[in-house]
C-alpha positions in Angstrom: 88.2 107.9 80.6 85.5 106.3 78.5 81.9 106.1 78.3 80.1 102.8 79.6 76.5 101.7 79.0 76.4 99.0 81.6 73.5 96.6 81.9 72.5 93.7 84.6 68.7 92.3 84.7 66.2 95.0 84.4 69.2 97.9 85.6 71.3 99.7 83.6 73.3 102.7 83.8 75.6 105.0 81.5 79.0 106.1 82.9 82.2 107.6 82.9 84.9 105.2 84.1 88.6 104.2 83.7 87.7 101.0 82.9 84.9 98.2 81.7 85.9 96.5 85.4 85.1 100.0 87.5 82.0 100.4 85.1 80.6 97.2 86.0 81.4 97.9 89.6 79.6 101.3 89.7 76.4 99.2 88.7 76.7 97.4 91.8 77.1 99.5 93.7 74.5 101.8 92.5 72.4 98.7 92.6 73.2 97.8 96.4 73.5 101.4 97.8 70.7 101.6 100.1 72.1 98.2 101.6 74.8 99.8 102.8 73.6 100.1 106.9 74.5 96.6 107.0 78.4 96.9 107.3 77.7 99.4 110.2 75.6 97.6 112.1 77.6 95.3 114.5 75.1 93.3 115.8 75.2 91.5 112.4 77.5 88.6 111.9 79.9 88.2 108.5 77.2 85.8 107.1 74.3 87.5 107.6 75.5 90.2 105.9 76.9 88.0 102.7 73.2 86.2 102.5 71.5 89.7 102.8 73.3 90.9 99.5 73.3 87.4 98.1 69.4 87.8 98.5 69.1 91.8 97.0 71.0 90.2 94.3 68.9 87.6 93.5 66.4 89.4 93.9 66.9 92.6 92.1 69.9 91.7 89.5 70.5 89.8 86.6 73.1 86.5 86.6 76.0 88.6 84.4 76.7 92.3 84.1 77.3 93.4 80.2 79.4 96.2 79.4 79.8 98.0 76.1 81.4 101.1 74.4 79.5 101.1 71.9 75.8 101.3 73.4 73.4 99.1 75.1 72.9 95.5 73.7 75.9 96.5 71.0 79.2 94.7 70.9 79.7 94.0 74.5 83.0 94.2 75.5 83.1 92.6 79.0 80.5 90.1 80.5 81.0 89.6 84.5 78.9 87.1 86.3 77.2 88.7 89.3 79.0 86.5 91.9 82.2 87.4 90.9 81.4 91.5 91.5 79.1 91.1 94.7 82.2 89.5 96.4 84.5 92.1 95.5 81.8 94.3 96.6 81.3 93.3 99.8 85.2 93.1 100.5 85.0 96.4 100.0 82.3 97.5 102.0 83.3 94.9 104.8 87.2 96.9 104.4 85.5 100.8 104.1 83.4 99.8 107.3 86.7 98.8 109.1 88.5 101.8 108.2 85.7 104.1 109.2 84.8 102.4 113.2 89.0 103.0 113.4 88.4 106.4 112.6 
């Protein structure tokens, strides 16, 4: 595992991750954490809950997350654009939220 300084808008964070992909992710989902009640409550449509992140996003992140090895603002080694990791994001909330109302 390596050391990550991970940046996005006015957020950054420094972590230990497998990779500059699971690094970036942990931003986002630091970043989006207290949105979480959405995926549990049902009375909220699929939509609803893509334009409520969409919006957080907009609101609160940058357009591209930059990670690097080497330090903040140094030699990035990965640039992903926020879209990109807010879908995977929700997939995986939307997925965790199914797994857990089976449970």
């Amino acid at each position: 595992m390596s050391k990550f300084y991970v940046t996005c808008g006015e957020k950054s964070l420094v972590v230990i991750a497998d990779s500059a992909e699971t690094a970036a992710m942990r931003l986002m989902d630091a970043s989006l954490a207290e949105h979480t009640w959405i995926y549990s409550d049902s009375e909220l449509r699929e939509q609803d809950r893509r334009d409520h992140i969409a919006l957080e996003a907009l609101l609160n992140l940058g357009t591209t997350v930059m990670v690097s090895e080497r330090g903040l603002g140094r030699g990035e080694v990965l640039e992903v654009g926020v879209p990109e990791l807010l879908e995977q994001w929700h997939q995986l909330m939307t997925a965790l939220s199914r797994l857990f109302a089976k449970i």
